[in-house]
C-alpha positions as CSV (number, residue, x, y, z in Angstrom):
1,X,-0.8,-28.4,27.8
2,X,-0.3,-26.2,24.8
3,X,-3.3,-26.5,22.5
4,X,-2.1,-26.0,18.7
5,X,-4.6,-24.6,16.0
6,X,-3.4,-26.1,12.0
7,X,-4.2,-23.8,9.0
8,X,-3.1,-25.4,5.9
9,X,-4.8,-26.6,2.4
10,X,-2.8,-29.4,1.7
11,X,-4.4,-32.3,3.2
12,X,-2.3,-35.2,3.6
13,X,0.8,-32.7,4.9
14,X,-2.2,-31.2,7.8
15,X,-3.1,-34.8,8.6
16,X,1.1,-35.9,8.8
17,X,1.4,-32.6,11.1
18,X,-1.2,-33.2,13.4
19,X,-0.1,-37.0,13.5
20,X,3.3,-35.9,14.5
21,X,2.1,-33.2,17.0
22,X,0.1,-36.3,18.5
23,X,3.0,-38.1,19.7
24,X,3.6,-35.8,22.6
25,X,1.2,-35.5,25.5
26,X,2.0,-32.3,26.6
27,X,0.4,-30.8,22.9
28,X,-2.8,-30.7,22.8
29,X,-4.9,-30.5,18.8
30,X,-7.2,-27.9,18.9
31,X,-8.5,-27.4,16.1
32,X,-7.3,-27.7,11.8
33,X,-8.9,-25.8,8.3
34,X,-7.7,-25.7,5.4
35,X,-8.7,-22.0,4.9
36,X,-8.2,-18.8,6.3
37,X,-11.9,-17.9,6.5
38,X,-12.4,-21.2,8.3
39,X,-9.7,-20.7,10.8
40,X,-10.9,-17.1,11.6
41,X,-14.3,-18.5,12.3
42,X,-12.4,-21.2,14.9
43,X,-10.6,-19.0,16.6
44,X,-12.9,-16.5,17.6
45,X,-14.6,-19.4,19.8
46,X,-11.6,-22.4,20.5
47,X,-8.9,-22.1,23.2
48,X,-5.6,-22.2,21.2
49,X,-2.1,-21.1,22.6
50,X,-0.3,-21.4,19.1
51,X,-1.1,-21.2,15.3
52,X,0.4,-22.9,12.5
53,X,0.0,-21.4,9.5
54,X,0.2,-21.8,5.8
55,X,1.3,-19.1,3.8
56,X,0.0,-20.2,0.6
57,X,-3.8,-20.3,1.4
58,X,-5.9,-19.9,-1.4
59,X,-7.8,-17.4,0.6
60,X,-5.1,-15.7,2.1
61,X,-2.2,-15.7,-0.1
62,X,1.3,-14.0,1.8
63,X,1.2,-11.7,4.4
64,X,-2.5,-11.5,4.0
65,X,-3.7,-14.7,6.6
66,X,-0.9,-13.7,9.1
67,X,-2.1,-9.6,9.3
68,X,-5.9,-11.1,9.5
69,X,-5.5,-13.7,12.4
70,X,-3.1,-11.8,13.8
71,X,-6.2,-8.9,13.5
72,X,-8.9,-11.1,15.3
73,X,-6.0,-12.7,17.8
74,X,-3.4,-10.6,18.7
75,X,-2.7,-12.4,21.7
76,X,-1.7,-15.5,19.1
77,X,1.5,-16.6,18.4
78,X,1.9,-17.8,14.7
79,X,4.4,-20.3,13.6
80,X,4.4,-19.9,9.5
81,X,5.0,-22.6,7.3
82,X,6.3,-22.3,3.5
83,X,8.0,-24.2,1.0
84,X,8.9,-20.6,0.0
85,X,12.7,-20.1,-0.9
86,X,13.3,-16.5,-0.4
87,X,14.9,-14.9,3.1
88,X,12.9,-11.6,2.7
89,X,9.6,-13.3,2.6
90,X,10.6,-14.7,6.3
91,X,11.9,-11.7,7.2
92,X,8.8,-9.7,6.1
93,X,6.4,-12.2,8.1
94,X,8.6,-11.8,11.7
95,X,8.3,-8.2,11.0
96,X,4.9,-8.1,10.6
97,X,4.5,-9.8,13.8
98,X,4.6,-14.1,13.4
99,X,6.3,-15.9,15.8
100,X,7.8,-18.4,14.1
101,X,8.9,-19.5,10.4
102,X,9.7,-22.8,9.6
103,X,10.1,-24.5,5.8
104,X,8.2,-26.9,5.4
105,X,11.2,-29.5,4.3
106,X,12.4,-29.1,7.7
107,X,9.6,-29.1,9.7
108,X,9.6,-32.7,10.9
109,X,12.6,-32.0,12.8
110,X,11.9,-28.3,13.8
111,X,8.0,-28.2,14.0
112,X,8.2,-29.0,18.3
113,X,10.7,-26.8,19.0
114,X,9.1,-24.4,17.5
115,X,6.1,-24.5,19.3
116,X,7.5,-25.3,22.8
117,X,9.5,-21.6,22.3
118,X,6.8,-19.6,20.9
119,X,4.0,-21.0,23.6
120,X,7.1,-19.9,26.1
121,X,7.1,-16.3,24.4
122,X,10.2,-16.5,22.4
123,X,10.6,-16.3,18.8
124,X,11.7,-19.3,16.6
125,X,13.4,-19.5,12.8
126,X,14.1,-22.5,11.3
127,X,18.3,-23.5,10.9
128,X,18.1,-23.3,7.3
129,X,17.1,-19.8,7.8
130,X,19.2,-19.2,10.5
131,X,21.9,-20.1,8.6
132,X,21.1,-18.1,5.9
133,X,20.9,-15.0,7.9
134,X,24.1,-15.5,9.3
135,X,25.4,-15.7,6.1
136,X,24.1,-11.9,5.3
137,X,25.5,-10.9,8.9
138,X,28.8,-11.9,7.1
139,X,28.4,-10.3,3.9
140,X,27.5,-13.1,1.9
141,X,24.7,-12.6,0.9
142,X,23.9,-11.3,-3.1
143,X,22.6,-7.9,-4.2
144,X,19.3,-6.6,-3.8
145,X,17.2,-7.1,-6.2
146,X,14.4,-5.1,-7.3
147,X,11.3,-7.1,-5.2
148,X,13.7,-6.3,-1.7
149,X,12.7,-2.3,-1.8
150,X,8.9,-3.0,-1.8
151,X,7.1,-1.9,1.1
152,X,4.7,-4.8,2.9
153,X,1.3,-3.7,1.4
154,X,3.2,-3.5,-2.4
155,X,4.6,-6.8,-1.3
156,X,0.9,-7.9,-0.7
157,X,-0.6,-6.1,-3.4
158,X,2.2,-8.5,-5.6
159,X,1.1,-11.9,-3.9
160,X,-2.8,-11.2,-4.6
161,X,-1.9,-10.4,-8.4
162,X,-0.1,-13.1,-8.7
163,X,-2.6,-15.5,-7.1
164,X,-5.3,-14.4,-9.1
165,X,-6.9,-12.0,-7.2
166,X,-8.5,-8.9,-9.4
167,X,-7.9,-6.2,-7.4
168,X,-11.4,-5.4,-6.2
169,X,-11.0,-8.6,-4.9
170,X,-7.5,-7.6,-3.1
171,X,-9.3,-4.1,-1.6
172,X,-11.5,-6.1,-0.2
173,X,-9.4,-8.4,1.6
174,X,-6.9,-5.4,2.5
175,X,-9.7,-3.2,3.3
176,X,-8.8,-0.6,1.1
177,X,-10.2,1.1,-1.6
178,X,-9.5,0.1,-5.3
179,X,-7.9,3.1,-6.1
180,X,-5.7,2.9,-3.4
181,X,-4.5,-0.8,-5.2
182,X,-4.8,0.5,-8.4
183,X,-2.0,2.8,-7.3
184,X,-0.2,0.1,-5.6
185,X,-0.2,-2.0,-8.9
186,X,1.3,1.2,-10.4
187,X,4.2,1.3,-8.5
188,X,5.0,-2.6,-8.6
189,X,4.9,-2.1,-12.4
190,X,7.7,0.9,-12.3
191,X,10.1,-1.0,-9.4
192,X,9.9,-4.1,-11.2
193,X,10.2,-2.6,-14.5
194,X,7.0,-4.4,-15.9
195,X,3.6,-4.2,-17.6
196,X,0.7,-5.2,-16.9
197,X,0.0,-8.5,-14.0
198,X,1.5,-11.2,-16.9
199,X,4.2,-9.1,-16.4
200,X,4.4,-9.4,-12.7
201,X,3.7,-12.9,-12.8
202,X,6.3,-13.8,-15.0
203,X,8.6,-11.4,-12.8
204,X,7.7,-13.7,-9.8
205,X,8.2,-17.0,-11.4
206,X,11.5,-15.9,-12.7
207,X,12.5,-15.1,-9.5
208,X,11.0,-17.9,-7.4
209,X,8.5,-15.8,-5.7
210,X,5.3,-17.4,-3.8
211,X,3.7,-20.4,-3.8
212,X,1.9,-22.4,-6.5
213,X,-1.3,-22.2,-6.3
């Protein structure tokens, strides 16, 4: 029995995952939230083999929910869901330790693998990123732009600011001092070549970055 732990704010798609994890006996629901504070609460006291995770919480926005449960869990494996288009926000997440990535178009018909290989120890990426990877393998993929060369915490730093977070707001969550974002913001500004978060906003919404909020 593999017990499976839902994190995800959208109601109706939480209720539809869980109603499709139901269908097979050998999965067992431990637990859902629809926030990251509420899952980090759940899992310090349920037995859960595997998470699956939003990545657009309004409470952990990015990179910020996976580095926090995987804080208080290490032991966790994390299957993260977007309806995020970009490869290096994927790529950014298996390097910063989740176990999985699925999108969410295609997680009807990935959603069990995913958790039977990641409850077994391996990793799992969905085929339309799979494909797209191979794709870079072989060259096809376009230039970098500008967002590729930021390091995780800018890339963090970037998400909060563009959910809305001030940044005494993303210290907190970060646990870092408001300087030290201050500085972050800094250098997001100069290797994005804007001003100001409007200007970092727009720069994600021209280039499809994150998730509505």
């Amino acid at each position: 029995m593999v017990r499976v732990y839902l994190v995800d704010d959208h109601v109706m798609f939480r209720e539809a995952l869980a109603e499709l994890l139901s269908r097979h006996q050998w999965i067992e629901l431990a637990g859902m939230a629809s926030s990251l504070g509420q899952a980090l609460d759940d899992l310090q006291r349920l037995p859960v083999d595997v998470v699956i995770l939003d990545l657009g919480l309004p409470d952990g926005h990015g990179l910020q929910g996976l580095e926090r449960i995987l804080s208080a869990r290490s032991d966790l494996p994390v299957v993260v869901l977007t309806s995020h288009p970009e490869d290096h926000v994927a790529m950014r997440c298996l390097q910063a330790g989740a176990a999985g990535f699925i999108h969410k178009r295609e997680v009807a018909a990935t959603v069990i693998d995913a958790v039977r290989s990641v409850a077994d120890g391996r990793r799992y990426i969905g085929p339309e990123l799979a494909g797209r990877i191979a794709s870079t393998v072989a060259g096809d993929s376009p230039a970098e732009r500008p967002h590729d060369s930021l390091s995780n915490r800018e890339f963090q730093v970037f998400a909060g600011l563009v959910a809305g977070q001030s940044v005494s707001e993303i210290a907190a969550t970060l646990h870092l001092s408001v300087k030290t974002v201050s500085t972050y913001k800094s250098r997001l500004q100069d290797k994005l070549d804007v001003r100001g978060t409007a200007g970092l906003v727009r720069y994600a919404l021209a280039e499809g970055l994150f998730e509505p909020q």
